[in-house]
matplotlib code that plots the C-alpha trace (Angstrom):
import matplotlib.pyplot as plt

x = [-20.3, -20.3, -18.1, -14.9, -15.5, -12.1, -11.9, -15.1, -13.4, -9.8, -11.6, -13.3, -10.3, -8.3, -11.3, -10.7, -7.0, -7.7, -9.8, -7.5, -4.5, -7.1, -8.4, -4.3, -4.4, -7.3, -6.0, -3.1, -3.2, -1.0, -2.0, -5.6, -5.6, -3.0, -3.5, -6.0, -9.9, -9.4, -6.0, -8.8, -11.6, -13.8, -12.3, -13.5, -12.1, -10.5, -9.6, -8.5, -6.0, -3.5, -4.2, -1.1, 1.8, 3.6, 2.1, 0.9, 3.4, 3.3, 4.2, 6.9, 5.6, 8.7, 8.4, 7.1, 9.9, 10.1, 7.8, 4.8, 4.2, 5.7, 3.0, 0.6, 1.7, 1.8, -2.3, -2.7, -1.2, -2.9, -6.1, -5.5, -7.0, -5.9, -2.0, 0.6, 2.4, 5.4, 6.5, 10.1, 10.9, 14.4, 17.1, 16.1, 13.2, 10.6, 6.9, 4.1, 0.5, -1.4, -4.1, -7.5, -10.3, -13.4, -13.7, -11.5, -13.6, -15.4, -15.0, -17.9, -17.2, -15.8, -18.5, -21.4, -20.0, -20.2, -23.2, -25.4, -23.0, -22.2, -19.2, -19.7, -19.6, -22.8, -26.3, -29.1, -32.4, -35.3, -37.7, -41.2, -44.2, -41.5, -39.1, -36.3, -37.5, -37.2, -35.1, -32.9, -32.5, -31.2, -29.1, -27.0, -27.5, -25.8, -23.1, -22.5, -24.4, -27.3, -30.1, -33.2, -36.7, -39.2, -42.2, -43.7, -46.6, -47.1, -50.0, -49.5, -49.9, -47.8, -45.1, -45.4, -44.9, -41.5, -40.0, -41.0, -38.4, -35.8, -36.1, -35.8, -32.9, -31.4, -31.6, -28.5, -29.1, -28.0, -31.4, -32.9, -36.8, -38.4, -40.9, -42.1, -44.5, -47.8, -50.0, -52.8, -53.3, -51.8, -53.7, -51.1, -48.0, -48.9, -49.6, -46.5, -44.6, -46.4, -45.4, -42.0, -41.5, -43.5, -41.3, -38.0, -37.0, -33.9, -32.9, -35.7, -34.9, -37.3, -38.4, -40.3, -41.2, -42.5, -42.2, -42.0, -44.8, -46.0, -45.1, -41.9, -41.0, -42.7, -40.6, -37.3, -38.0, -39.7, -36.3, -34.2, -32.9, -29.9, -27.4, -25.2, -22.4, -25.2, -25.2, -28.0, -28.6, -30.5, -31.8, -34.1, -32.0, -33.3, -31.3, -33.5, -33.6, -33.7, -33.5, -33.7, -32.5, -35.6, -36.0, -32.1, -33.2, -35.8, -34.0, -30.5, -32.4, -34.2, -36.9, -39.9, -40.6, -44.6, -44.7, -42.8, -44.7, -48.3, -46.8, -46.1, -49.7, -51.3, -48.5, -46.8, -43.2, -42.1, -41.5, -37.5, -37.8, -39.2, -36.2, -33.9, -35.2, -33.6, -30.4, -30.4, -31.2, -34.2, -31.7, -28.2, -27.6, -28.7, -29.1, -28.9, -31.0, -30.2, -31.5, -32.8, -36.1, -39.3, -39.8, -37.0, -36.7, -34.0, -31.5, -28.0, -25.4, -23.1, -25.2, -27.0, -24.5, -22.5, -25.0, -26.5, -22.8, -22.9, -26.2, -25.2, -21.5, -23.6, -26.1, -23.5, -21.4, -25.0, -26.1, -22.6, -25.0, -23.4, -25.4, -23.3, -24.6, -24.7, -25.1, -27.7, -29.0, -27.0, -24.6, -24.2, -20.7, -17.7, -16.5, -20.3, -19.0, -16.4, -17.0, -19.7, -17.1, -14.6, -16.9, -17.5, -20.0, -19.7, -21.4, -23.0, -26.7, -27.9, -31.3, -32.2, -29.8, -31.0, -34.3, -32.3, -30.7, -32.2, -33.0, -35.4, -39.0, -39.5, -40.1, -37.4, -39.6, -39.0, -35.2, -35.0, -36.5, -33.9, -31.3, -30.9, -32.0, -30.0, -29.6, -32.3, -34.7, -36.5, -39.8, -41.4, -45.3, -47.8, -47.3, -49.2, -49.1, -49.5, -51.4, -53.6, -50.6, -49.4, -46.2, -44.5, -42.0, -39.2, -39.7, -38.5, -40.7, -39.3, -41.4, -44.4, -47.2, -47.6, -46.2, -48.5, -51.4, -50.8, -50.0, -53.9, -55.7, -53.5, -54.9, -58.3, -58.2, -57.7, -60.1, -63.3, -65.1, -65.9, -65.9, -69.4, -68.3, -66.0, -67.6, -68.5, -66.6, -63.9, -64.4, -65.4, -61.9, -60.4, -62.5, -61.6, -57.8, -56.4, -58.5, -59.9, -62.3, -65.4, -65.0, -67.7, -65.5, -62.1, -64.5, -65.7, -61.4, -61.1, -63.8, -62.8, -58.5, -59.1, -61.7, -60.1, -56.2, -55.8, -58.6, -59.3, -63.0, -63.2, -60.9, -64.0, -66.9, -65.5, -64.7, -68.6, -69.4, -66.5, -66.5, -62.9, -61.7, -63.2, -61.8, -58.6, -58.9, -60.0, -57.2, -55.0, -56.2, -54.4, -51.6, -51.0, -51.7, -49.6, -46.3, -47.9, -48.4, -44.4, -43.4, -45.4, -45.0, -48.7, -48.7, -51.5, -50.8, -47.2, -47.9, -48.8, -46.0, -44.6, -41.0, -39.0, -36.2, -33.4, -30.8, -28.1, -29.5, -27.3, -23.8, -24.7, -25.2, -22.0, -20.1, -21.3, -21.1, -18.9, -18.4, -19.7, -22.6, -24.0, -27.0, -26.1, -22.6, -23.9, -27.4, -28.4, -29.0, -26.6, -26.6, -27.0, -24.3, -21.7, -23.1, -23.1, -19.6, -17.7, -18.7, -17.5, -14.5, -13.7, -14.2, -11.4, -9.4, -10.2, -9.3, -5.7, -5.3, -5.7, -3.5, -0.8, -2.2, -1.7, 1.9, 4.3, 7.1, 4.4, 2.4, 5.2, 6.7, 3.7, 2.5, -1.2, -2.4, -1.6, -4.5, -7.2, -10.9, -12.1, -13.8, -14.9, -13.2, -15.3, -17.3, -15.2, -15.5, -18.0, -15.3, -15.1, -15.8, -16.8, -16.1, -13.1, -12.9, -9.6, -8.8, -8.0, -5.0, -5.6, -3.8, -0.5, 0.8, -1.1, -3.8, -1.4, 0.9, -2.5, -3.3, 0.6, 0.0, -3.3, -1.8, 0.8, -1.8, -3.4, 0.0, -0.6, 3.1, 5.1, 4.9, 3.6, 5.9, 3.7, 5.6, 4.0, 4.9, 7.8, 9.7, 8.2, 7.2, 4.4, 4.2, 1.3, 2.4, 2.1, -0.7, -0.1, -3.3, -2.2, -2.1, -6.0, -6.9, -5.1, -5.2, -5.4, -1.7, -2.7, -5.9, -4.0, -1.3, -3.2, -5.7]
y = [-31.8, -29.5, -27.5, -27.7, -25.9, -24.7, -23.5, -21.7, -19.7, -19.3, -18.1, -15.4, -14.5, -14.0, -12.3, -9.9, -9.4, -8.7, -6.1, -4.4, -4.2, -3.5, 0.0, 0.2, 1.3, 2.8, 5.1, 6.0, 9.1, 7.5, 3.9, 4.3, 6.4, 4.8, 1.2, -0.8, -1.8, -5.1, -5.6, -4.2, -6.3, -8.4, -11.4, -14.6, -18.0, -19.7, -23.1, -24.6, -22.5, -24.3, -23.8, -21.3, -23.6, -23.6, -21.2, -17.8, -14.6, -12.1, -8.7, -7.3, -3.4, -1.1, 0.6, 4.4, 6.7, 10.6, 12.5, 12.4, 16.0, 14.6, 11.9, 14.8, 16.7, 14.1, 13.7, 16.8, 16.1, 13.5, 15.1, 17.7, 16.0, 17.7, 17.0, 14.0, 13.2, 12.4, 9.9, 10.2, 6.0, 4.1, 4.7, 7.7, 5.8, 7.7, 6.6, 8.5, 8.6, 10.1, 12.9, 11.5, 14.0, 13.4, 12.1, 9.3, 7.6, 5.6, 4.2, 6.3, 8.9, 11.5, 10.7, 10.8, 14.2, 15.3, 14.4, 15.7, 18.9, 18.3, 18.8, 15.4, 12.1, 11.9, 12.7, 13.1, 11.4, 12.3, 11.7, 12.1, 14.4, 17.4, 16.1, 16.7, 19.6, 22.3, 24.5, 21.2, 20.8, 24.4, 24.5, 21.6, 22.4, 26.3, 24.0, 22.6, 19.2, 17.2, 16.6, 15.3, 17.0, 15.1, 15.1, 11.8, 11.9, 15.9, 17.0, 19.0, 22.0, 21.7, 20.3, 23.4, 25.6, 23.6, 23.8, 27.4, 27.9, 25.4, 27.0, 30.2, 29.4, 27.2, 28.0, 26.0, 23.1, 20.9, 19.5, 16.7, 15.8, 12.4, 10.6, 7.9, 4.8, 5.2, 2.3, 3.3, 7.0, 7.0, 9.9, 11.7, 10.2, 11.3, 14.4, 14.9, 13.9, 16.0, 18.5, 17.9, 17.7, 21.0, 22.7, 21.5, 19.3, 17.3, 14.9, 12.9, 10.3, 7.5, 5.2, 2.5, 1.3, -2.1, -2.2, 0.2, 2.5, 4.9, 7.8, 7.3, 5.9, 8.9, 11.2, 9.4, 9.1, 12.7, 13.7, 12.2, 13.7, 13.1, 15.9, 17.6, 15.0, 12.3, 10.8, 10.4, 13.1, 12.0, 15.4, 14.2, 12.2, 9.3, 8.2, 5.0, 3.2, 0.0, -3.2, -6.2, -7.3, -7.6, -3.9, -3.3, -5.5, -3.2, 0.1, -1.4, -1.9, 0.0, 1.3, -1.1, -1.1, -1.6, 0.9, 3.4, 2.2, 3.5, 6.7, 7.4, 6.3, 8.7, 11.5, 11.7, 10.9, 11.3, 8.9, 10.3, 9.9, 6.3, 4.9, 6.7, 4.8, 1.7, 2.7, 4.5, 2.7, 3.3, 5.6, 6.4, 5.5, 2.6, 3.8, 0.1, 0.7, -1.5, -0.9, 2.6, 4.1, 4.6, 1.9, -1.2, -4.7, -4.9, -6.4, -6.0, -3.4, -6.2, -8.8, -6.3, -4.3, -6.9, -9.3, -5.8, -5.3, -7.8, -7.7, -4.6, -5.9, -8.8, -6.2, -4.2, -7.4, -8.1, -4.9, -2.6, -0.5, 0.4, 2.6, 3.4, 1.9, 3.8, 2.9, 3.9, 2.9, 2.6, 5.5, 7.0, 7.5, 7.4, 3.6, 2.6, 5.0, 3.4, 0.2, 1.2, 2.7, -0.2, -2.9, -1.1, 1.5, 5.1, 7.4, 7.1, 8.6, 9.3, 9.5, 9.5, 11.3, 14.4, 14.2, 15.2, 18.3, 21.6, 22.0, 19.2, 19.7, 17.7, 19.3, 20.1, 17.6, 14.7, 16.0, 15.7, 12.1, 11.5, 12.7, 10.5, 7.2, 4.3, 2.0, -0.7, 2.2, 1.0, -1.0, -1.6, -0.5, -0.5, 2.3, 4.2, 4.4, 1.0, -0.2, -2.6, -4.7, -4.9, -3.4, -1.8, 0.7, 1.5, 4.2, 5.2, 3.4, 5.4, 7.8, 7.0, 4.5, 4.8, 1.2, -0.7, 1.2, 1.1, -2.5, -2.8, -1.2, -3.6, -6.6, -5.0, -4.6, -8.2, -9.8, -7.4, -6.6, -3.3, -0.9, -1.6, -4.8, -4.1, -4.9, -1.5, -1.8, -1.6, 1.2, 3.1, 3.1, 3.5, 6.5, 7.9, 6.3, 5.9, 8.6, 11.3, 11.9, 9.9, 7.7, 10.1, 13.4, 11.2, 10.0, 13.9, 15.3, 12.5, 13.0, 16.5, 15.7, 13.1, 15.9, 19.4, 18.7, 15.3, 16.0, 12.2, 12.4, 8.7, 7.5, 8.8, 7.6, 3.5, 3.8, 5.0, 1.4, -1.0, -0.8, -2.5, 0.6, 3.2, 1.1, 1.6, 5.1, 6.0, 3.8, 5.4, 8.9, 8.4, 6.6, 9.8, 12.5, 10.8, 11.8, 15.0, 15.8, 14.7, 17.4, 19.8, 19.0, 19.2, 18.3, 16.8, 13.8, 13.1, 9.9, 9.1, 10.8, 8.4, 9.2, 7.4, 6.1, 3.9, 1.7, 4.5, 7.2, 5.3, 4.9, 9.0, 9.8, 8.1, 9.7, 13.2, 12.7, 15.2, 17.6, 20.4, 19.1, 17.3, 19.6, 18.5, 20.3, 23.0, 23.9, 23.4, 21.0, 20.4, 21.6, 19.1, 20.1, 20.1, 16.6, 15.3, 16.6, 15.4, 11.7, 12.4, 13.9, 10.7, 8.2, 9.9, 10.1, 6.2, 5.4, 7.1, 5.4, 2.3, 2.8, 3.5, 0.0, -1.7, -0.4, -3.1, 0.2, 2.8, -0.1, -0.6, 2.3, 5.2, 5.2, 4.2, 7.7, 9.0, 6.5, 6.8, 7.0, 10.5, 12.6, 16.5, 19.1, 21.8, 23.3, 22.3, 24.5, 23.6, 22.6, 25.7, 25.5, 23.4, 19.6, 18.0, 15.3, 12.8, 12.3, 8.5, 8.4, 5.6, 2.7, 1.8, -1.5, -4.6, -6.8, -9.8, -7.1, -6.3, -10.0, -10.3, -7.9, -9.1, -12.4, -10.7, -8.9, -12.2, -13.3, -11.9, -13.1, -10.0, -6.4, -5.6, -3.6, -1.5, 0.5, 3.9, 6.7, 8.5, 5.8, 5.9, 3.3, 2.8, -0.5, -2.5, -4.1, -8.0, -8.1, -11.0, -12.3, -11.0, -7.2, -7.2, -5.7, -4.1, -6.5, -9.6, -10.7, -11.0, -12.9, -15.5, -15.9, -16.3, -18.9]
z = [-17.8, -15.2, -14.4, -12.0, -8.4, -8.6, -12.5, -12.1, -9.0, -10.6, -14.1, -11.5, -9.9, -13.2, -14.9, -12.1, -12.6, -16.1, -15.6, -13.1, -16.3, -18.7, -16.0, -15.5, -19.1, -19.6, -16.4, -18.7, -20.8, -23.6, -23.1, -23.4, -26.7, -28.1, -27.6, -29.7, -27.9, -28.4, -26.2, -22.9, -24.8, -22.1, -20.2, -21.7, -20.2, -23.3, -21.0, -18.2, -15.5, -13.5, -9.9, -8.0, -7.1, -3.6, -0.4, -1.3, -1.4, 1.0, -0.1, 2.0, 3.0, 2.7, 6.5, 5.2, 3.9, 4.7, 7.1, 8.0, 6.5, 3.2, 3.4, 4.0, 1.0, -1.4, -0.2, -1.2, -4.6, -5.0, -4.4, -7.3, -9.8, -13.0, -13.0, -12.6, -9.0, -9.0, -5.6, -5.4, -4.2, -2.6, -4.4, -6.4, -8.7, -9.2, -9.5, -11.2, -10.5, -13.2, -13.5, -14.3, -16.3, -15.5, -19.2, -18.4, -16.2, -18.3, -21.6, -23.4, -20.5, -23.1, -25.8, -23.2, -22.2, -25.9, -26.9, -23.8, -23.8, -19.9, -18.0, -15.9, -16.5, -14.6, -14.5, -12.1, -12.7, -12.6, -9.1, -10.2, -9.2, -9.6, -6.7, -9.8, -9.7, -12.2, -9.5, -9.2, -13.0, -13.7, -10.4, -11.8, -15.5, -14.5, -13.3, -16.5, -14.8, -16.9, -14.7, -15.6, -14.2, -12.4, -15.0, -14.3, -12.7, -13.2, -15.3, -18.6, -17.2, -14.3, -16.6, -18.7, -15.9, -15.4, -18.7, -18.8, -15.7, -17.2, -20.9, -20.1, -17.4, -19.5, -23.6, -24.6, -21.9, -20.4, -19.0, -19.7, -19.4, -17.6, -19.7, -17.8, -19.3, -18.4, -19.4, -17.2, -18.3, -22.1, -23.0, -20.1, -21.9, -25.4, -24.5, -22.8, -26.0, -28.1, -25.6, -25.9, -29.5, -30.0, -27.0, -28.5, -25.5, -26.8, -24.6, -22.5, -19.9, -20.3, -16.9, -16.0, -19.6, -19.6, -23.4, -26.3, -27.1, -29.8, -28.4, -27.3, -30.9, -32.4, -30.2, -31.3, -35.1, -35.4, -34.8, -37.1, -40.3, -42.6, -41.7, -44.9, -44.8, -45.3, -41.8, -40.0, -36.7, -33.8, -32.6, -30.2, -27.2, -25.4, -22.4, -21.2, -18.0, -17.7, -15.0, -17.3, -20.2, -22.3, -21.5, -22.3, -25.8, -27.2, -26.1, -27.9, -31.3, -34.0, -33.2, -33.9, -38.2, -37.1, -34.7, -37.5, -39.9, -37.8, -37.3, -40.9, -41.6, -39.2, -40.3, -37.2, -39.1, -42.4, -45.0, -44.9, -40.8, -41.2, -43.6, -41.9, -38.0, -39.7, -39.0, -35.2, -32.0, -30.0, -27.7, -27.4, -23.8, -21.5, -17.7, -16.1, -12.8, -10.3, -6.5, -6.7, -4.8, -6.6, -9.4, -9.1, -9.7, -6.1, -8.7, -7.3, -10.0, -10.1, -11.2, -13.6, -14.9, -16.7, -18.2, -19.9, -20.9, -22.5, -24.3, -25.6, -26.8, -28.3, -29.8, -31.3, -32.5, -34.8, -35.6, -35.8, -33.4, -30.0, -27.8, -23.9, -20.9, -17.4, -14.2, -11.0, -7.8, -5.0, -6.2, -2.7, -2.2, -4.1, -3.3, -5.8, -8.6, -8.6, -8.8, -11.5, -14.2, -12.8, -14.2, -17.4, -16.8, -19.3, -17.4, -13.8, -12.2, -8.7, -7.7, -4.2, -2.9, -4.6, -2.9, 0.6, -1.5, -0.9, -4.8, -4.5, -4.9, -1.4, 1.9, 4.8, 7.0, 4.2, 4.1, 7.3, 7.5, 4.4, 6.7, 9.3, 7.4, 7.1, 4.5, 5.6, 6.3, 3.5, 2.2, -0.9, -1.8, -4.3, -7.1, -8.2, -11.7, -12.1, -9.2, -11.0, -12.4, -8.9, -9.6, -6.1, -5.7, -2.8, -0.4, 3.1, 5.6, 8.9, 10.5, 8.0, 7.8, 4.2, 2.7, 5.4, 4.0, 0.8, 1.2, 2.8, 0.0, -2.4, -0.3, -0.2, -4.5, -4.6, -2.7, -3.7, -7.1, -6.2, -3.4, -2.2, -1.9, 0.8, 4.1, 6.0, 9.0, 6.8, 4.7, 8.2, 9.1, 5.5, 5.3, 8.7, 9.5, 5.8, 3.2, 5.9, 2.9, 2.1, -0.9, -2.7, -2.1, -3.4, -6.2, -7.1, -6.8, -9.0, -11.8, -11.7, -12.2, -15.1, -16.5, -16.1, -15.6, -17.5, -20.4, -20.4, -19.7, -21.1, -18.6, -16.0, -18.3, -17.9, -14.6, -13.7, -15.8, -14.6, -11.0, -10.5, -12.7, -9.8, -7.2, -8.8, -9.3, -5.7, -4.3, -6.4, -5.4, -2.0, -3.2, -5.5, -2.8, -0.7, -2.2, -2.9, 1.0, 1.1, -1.1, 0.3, 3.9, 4.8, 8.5, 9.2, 6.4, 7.8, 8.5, 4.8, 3.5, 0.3, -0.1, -2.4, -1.4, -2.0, 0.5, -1.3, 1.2, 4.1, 2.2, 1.4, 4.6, 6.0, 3.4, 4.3, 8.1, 10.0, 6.9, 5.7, 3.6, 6.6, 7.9, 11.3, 10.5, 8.4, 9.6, 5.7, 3.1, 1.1, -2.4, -5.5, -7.4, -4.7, -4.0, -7.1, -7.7, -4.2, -5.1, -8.7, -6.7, -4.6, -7.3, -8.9, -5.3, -4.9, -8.6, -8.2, -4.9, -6.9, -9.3, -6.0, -4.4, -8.3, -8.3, -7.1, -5.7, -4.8, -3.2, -1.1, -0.2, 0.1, 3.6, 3.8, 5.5, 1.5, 0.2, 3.1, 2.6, 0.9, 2.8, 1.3, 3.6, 1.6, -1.3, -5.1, -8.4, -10.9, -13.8, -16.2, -19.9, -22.1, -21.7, -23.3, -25.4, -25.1, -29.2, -29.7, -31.6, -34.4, -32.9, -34.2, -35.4, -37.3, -35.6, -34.9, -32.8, -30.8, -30.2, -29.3, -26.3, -25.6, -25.1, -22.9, -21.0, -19.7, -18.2, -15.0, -13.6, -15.7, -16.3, -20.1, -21.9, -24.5, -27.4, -27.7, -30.4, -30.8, -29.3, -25.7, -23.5, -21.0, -18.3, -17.2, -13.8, -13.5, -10.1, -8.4, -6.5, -2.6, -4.4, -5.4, -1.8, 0.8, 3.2, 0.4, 1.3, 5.3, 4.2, 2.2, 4.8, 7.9, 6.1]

ax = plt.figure().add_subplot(projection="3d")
ax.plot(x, y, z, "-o")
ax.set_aspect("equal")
plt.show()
């Protein structure tokens, strides 16, 4: 049958609950490395709830003790990330709120950190056509900060001039290196991987992949050896984006035996290499994209982000292969990080916002635009690299008349054969409103790209027999110099500026407003690490506020001023050395004792008592339904 309106709510609304104790102890220094993964395993709904008997509880609010410079001084506390506050409460209790590393964050936070040798649970990806660019890469990577440079789109040579900057900036990393699928020039994405592999690039973000290909299994397998303990080491890196779970699939497995099997043939791999891609997945993080600019399926992060959780728990449940799962698009402000690592996400990205940072390969016109955008300042539009599948990407549609043009020559690919097909009044105005070339000078630029810069003279030969083909390619010629006059602000072409951009650019911006990284403020652009770091900053400010707002005393008694909205007051410190990893102590007791507090865990009514080592104690609070917002208790009373 169907289900039951009211189960399928309540099973929501517990769910929910659940996850708050299960964060509560993953908040907790000794709780989360002492207690056993299962206890904080994901809610499942084992049968039918009984619906909450008699009217809802209101919370009583203690009136605010102390001053208000007390309540001032305990923000500040709070705001120091790196120790414990201790809120003296009535009666001499005390409550504790407790530091939170970076490396907490997330699950796989610590391990993510680790692996990519950053200091940050976070990375930036990569914008393509060198918007990531490689000033942008080794500004953050100085930092200690993964980012990921902008190499879709580029050609070799202009991608070699890149890592020649990042390389020599950054010997020992962190940087990381977009590979982006390109089924219509695959000539551009081999050689690309074959640059990488000879120039020692070890981690590459991989985007837009509609499904595996050659040369991104080559570059995965080509890197694998068995290290002197006899395990296998990944050297080369993939972190790949995704926004659907057949994408999420492929990337989660093995690399494809066929595809392996190819390369060994054409000695691309060895024979060790291809035994050894039986036992490592295709990459060792999943970036779930979600609403981002530039290529998206618009799928919402909470939608996305837990049915790909649970692909990958299903995944690793089959193969005893787990690979971490991140989370982008939308990450404009500190209240979407948190939300992300909240709902299981290990490490987070941010795209769009970067483009507005003065590392960015863009233009201060485009940063400008960027600037004062909102979050419906937004369209989608044909893309370029994949024009003739029809695929569209997001971009900023203020102040430009790009995606209505781009949108025409879409319309105009459709409904003719070829371009003398298209009646001549037409291509009068494309030629003088849209191109400002004639089709013949677009057609010569682009014989002479695919020839000198590409080296994919074949690519020109079939176009000059298949007439749909050069349609293509001279459509795509503007829909390629068209982000091109964005980055480099040519002025007459403003109106055909393509700027990706996604809805996160308005959350950013209010989050900025009024401080010093707003160039209204500052007279300047802010800088992508301080960025980057400030939302980092205020998911951790919003994370220990909830754990005030969870606490049945602290709730109560800290004045609300103490937990208010983060707002960065100036430039932070790039954290100093080396990432730390948070040891998990192996946990203590036998499997029934773990299901015991599970058990206990998913009655929500009582606090949890969990027995730690050495004879210490730590409490997960019962969180009655009125204490899941702030203003949950007024809801449920006035209704």
């Amino acid at each position: 049958e169907f289900p039951d309106v009211v189960q399928a709510n309540l099973q929501i609304l517990k769910g929910t609950t659940v996850l708050r104790r299960c964060n509560e102890i993953r908040a907790h220094p000794r709780l989360s490395a002492e207690v056993p993964q299962s206890v904080t395993s994901k809610y499942v709904p084992l049968g039918p709830l009984q619906p909450t008997a008699g009217a809802p509880a209101v919370v009583p609010r203690t009136p605010a003790r102390g001053s208000a410079a007390a309540a001032a001084a305990l923000r500040r506390d709070l705001l120091e990330l790196d120790r414990d506050v201790t809120v003296p409460l009535a009666g001499g209790a005390k409550g504790v709120v407790h530091s939170i590393p970076w490396e907490s964050l997330g699950t796989g936070s610590a391990e993510f950190m680790a692996l990519y040798g950053t200091k940050y649970p976070l990375y930036t990806g990569a914008m393509a056509k060198g918007i990531a660019s490689a000033d942008l890469v080794v500004a953050g990577g100085k930092a200690g900060m993964l980012c990921s440079f902008g190499a879709g789109g580029l050609p070799p040579d202009a991608t070699s001039a890149g890592l020649d900057k990042i390389q020599a900036a950054l010997p020992n990393g962190p940087y990381a290196v977009n590979l982006i699928h390109s089924p219509f020039d695959d000539v551009l994405e081999q050689k690309n991987v074959e640059m990488f592999l000879k120039r020692g690039v070890r981690i590459v973000e991989a985007s837009a992949f509609m499904k595996l290909t050659p040369h991104v299994v080559r570059y995965r397998v080509a890197g694998l050896e068995r290290g002197s303990d006899g395990k296998v080491v990944c050297r080369n890196k993939i972190i790949f984006k995704v926004s659907r779970t057949e994408l999420a699939q492929m990337a989660m497995r093995p690399p494809p035996a066929d595809m392996v099997a190819k390369l060994l043939a054409q000695g691309l791999v060895t024979a060790e290499q291809a035994e050894l891609a039986k036992s490592v997945t295709m990459c060792d993080d999943v970036a779930v994209e979600a609403d981002s600019g530039g290529h998206t399926d618009n799928r919402p992060l909470v939608v996305l982000l837990p049915i790909i959780l649970a692909t990958r728990d299903a995944i690793a449940k089959e193969t005893g292969m787990r690979v971490r799962v991140g989370a982008g698009g939308g990450m404009g402000c500190p209240e979407a990080a948190a939300s992300a690592f909240q709902m299981g996400a290990d490490f987070v990205l941010t795209g769009t916002i970067n483009q507005l940072c003065k590392q960015s390969g863009s233009c201060d016109r485009v940063r400008k635009a960027l600037s004062e955008a909102t979050y419906s300042d937004i369209a989608m539009a044909p893309a370029a690299d994949m024009f003739d599948q029809g695929v569209q990407l997001q971009v900023l549609k203020k102040g430009t008349m790009f995606p209505s043009r781009a949108k025409k020559l879409w319309e105009l690919f459709i409904a003719y054969p070829s371009l003398e097909a298209i009646p001549a009044q037409m291509m009068e105005r494309l030629e003088k409103q849209t191109f400002k070339k004639t089709v013949a000078q677009i057609w010569a630029e682009t014989r002479s790209f695919f020839i000198d810069r590409i080296g994919d003279p074949e690519k020109i030969e079939r176009a000059e027999r298949d007439p749909k083909l050069k349609m293509s390619l001279v459509f795509r010629w503007y829909l390629g110099q068209s982000s091109m006059w964005a980055n480099r602000g040519v002025e007459d072409r403003a109106l055909d500026y393509q700027v990706w951009c996604g809805p996160a650019i308005g959350s950013f911006n209010e989050f900025i407003k009024g401080t010093y990284l707003d160039p209204a403020v500052s007279g300047e652009f802010p800088d992508v690490v301080q960025a980057n770091l400030q939302i980092l900053k205020g998911t951790t400010v919003l994370r220990r506020c909830n754990e005030i707002r969870a606490h049945p005393r602290l709730s109560a008694e800290v004045p609300q001023s103490v937990t208010s909205k983060y707002v960065p007051l100036g430039p932070l410190q790039p954290t100093a050395g080396a990432p730390a990893v948070v040891p998990r102590t192996p946990a203590r007791g036998s499997a029934a004792a773990a299901a015991a507090l599970r058990r206990d865990l998913l009655e929500l009514d009582r606090d949890v008592t969990v027995p730690l080592a050495g004879g210490a104690k730590g409490v997960v609070h019962s969180i009655p339904w009125e204490s899941l917002g702030t203003g949950s208790a007024e809801f449920m009373a006035l209704y």
